[in-house]
mmCIF file of the C-alpha atoms, coordinates in Angstrom:
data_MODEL
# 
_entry.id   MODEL 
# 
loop_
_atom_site.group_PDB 
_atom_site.id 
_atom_site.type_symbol 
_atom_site.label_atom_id 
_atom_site.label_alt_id 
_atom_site.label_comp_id 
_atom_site.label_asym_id 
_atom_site.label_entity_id 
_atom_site.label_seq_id 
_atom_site.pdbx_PDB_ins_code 
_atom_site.Cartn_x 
_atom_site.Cartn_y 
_atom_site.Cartn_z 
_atom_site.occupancy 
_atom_site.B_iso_or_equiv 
_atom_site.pdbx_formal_charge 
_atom_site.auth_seq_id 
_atom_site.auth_comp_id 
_atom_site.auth_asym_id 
_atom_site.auth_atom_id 
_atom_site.pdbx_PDB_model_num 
ATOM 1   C CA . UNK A 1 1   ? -10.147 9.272  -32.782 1.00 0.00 ? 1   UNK A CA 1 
ATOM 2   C CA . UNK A 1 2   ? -11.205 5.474  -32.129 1.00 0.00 ? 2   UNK A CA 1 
ATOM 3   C CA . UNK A 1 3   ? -14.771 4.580  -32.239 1.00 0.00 ? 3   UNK A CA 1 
ATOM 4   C CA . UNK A 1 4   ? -15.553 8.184  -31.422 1.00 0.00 ? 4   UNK A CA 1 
ATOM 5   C CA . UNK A 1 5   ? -13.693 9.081  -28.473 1.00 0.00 ? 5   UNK A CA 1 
ATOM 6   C CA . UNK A 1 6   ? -10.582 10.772 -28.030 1.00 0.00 ? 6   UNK A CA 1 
ATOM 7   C CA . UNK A 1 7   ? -6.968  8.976  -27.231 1.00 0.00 ? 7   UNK A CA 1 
ATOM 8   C CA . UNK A 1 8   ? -4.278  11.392 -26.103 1.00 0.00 ? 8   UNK A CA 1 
ATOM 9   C CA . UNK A 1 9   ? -0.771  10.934 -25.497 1.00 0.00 ? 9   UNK A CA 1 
ATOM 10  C CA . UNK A 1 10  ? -0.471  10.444 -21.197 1.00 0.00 ? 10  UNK A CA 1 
ATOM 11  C CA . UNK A 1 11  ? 1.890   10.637 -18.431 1.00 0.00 ? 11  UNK A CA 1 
ATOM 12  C CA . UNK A 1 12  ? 1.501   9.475  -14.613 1.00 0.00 ? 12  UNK A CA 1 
ATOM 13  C CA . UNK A 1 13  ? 3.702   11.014 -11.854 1.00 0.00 ? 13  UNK A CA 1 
ATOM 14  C CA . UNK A 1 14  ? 3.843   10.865 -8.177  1.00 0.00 ? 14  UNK A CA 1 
ATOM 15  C CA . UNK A 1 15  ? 5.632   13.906 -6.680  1.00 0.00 ? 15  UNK A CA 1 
ATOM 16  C CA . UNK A 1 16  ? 7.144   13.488 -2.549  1.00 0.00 ? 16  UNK A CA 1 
ATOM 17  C CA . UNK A 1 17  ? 5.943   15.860 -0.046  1.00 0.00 ? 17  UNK A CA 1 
ATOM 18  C CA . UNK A 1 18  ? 8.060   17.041 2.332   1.00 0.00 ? 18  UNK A CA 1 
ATOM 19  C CA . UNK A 1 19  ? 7.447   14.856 5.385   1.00 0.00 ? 19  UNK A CA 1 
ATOM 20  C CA . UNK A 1 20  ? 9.491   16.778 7.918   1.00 0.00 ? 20  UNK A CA 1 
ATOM 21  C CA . UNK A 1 21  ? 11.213  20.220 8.725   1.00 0.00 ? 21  UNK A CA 1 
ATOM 22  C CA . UNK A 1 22  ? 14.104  21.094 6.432   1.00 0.00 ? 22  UNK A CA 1 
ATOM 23  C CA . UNK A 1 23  ? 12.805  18.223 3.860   1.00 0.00 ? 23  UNK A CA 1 
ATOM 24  C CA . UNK A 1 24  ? 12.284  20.068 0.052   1.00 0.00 ? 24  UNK A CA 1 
ATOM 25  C CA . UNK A 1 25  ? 10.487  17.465 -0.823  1.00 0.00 ? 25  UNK A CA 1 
ATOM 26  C CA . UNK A 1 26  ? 8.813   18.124 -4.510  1.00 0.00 ? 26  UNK A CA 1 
ATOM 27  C CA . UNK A 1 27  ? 11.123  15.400 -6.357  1.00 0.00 ? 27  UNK A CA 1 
ATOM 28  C CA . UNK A 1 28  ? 8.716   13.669 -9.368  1.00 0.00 ? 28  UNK A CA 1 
ATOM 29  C CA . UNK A 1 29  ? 8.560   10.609 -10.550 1.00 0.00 ? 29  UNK A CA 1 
ATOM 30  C CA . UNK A 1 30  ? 7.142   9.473  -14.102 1.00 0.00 ? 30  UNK A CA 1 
ATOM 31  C CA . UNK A 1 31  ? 5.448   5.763  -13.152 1.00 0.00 ? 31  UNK A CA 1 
ATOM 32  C CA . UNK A 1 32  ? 3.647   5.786  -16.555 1.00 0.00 ? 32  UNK A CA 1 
ATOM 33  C CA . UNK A 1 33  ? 3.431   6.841  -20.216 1.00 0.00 ? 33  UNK A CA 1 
ATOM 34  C CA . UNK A 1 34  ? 0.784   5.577  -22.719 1.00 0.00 ? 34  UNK A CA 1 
ATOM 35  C CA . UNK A 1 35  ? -1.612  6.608  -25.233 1.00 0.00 ? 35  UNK A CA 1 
ATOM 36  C CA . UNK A 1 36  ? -5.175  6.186  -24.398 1.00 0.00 ? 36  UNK A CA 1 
ATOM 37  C CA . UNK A 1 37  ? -8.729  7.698  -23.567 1.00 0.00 ? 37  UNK A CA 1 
ATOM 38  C CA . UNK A 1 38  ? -9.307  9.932  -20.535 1.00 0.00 ? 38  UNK A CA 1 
ATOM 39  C CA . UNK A 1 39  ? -11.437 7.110  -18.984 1.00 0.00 ? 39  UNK A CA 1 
ATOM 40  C CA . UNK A 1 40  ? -8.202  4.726  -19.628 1.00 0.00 ? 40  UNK A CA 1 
ATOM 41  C CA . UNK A 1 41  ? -5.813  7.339  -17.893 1.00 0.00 ? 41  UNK A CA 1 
ATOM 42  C CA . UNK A 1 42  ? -8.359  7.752  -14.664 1.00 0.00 ? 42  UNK A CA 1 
ATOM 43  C CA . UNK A 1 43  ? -8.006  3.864  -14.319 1.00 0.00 ? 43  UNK A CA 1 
ATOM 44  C CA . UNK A 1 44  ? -4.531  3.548  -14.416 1.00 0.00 ? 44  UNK A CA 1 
ATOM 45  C CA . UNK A 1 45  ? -4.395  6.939  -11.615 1.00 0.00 ? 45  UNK A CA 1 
ATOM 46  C CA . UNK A 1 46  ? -6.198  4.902  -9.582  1.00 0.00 ? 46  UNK A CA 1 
ATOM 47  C CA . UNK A 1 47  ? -4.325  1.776  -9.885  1.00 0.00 ? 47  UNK A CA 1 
ATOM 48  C CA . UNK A 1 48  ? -0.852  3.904  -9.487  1.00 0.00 ? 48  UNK A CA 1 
ATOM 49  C CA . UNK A 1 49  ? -1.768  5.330  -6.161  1.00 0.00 ? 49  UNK A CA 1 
ATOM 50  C CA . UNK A 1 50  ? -2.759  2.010  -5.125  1.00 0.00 ? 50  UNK A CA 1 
ATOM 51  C CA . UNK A 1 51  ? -0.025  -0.174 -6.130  1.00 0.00 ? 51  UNK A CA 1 
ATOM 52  C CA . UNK A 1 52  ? 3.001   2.892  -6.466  1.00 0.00 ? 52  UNK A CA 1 
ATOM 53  C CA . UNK A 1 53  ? 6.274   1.485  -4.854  1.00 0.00 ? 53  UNK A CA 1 
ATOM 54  C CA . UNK A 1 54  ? 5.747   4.883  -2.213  1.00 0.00 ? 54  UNK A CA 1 
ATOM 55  C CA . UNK A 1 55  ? 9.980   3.874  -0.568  1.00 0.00 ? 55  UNK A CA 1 
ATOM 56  C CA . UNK A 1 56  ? 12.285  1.509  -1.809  1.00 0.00 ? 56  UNK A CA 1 
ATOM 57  C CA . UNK A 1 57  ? 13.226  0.459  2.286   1.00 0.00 ? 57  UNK A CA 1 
ATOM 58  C CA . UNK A 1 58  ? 9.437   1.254  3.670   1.00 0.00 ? 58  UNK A CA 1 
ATOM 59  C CA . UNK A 1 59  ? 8.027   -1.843 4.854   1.00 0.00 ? 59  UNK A CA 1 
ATOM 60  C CA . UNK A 1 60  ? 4.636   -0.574 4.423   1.00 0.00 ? 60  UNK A CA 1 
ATOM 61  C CA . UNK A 1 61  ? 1.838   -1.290 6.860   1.00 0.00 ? 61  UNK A CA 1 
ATOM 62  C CA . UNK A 1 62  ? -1.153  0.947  6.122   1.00 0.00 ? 62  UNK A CA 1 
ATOM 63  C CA . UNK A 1 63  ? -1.488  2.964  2.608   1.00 0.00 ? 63  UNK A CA 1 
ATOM 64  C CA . UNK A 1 64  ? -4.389  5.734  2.760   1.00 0.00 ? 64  UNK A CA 1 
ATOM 65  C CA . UNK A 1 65  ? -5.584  7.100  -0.710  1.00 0.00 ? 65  UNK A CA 1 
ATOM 66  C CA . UNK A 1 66  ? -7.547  9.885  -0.757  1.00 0.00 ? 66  UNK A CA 1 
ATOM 67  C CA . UNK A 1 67  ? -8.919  11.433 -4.517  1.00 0.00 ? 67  UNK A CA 1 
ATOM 68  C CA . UNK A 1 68  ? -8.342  15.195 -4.266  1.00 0.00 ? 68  UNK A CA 1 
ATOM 69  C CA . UNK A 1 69  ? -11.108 17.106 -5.489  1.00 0.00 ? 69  UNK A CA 1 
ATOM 70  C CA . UNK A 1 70  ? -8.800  18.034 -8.792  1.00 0.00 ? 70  UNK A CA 1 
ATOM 71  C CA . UNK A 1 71  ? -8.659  14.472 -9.629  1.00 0.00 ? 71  UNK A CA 1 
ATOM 72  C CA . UNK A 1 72  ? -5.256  14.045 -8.439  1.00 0.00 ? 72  UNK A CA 1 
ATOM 73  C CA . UNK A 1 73  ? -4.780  11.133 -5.060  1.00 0.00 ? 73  UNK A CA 1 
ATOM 74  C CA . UNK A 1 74  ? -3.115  11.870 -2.365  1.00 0.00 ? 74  UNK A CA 1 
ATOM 75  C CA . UNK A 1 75  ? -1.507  8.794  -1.295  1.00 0.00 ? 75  UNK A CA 1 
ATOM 76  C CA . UNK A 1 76  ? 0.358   7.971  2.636   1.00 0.00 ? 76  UNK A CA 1 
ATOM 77  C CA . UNK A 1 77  ? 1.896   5.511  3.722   1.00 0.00 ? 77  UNK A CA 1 
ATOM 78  C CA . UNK A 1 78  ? 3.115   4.407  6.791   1.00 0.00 ? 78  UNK A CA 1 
ATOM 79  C CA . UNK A 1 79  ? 6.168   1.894  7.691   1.00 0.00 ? 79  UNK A CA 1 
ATOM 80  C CA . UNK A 1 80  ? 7.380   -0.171 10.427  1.00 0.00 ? 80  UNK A CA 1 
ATOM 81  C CA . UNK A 1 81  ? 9.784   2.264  11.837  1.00 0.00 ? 81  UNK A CA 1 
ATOM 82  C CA . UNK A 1 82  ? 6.888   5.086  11.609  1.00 0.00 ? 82  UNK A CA 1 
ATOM 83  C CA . UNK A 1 83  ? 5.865   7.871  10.118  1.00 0.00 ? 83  UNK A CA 1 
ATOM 84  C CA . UNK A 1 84  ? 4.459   8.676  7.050   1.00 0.00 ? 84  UNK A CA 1 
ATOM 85  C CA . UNK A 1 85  ? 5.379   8.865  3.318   1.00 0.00 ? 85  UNK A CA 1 
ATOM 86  C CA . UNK A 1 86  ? 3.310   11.139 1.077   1.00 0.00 ? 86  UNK A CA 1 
ATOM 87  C CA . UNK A 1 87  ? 2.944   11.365 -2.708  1.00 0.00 ? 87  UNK A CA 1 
ATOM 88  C CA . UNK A 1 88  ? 0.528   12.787 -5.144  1.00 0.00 ? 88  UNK A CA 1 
ATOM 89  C CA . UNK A 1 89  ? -0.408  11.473 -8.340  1.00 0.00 ? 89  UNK A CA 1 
ATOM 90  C CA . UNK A 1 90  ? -1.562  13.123 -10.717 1.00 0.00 ? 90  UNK A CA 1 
ATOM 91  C CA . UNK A 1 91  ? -2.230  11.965 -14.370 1.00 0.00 ? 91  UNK A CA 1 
ATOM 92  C CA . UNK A 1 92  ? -1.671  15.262 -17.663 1.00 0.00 ? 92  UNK A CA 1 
ATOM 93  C CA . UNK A 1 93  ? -2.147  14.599 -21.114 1.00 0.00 ? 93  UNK A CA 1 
ATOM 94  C CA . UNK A 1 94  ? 0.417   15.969 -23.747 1.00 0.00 ? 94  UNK A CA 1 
ATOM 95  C CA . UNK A 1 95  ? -1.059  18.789 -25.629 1.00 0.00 ? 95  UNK A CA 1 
ATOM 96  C CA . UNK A 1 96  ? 2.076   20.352 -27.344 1.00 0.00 ? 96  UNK A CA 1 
ATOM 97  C CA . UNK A 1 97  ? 5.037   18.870 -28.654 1.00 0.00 ? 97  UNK A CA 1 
ATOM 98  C CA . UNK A 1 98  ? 7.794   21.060 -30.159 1.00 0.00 ? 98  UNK A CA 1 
ATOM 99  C CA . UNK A 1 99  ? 9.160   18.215 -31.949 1.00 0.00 ? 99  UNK A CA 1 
ATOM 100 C CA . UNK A 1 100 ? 6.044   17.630 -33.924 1.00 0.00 ? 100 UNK A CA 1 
ATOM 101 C CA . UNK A 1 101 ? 5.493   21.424 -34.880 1.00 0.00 ? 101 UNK A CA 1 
ATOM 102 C CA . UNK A 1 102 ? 9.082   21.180 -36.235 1.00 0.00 ? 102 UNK A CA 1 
ATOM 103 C CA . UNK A 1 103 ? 8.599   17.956 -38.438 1.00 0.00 ? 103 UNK A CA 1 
ATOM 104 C CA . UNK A 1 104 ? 5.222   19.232 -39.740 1.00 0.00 ? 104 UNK A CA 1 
# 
């Protein structure tokens, strides 16, 4: 604990919809890892779905974020060419590691 409030161990992914027929989607990608509070890991959600890097060729033009009511954001994007591009982003804190129980 640090000056009374909890820091956990956290990780920040964005997971790809499908965004057509026949597209799995449902790849995820870790854009974070870092200890802090819960207060510190809703911050940096935020700023993720804001600032994410949603395609590597998109020339984005419009980026909608909506906050889901789980907590997660639901982030789409739209390019030049058309279409849209949509991740979620969700932010979990580590709560069991099997490499710890073994060392302890």
């Amino acid at each position: 604990m640090e000056d009374g409030v909890h820091r956990h161990r956290w990780i920040i992914t964005a997971e790809r919809l499908a965004e057509h027929h026949g597209d799995d989607g449902g790849q995820v990608e870790t854009l974070s890892e870092f200890e802090g509070t819960r207060e510190e890991a809703e911050r940096a959600l935020e700023q993720a779905a804001r600032t994410m890097v949603v395609g590597t060729f998109l020339q984005e033009r419009r980026r909608l974020v909506y906050r889901q009511v789980d907590g997660s954001y639901l982030v789409r994007c739209t390019g030049r060419m058309g279409g849209w591009h949509t991740r979620v982003v969700r932010a979990a804190h580590l709560v069991w590691d099997s490499a710890a129980e073994e060392a302890g």
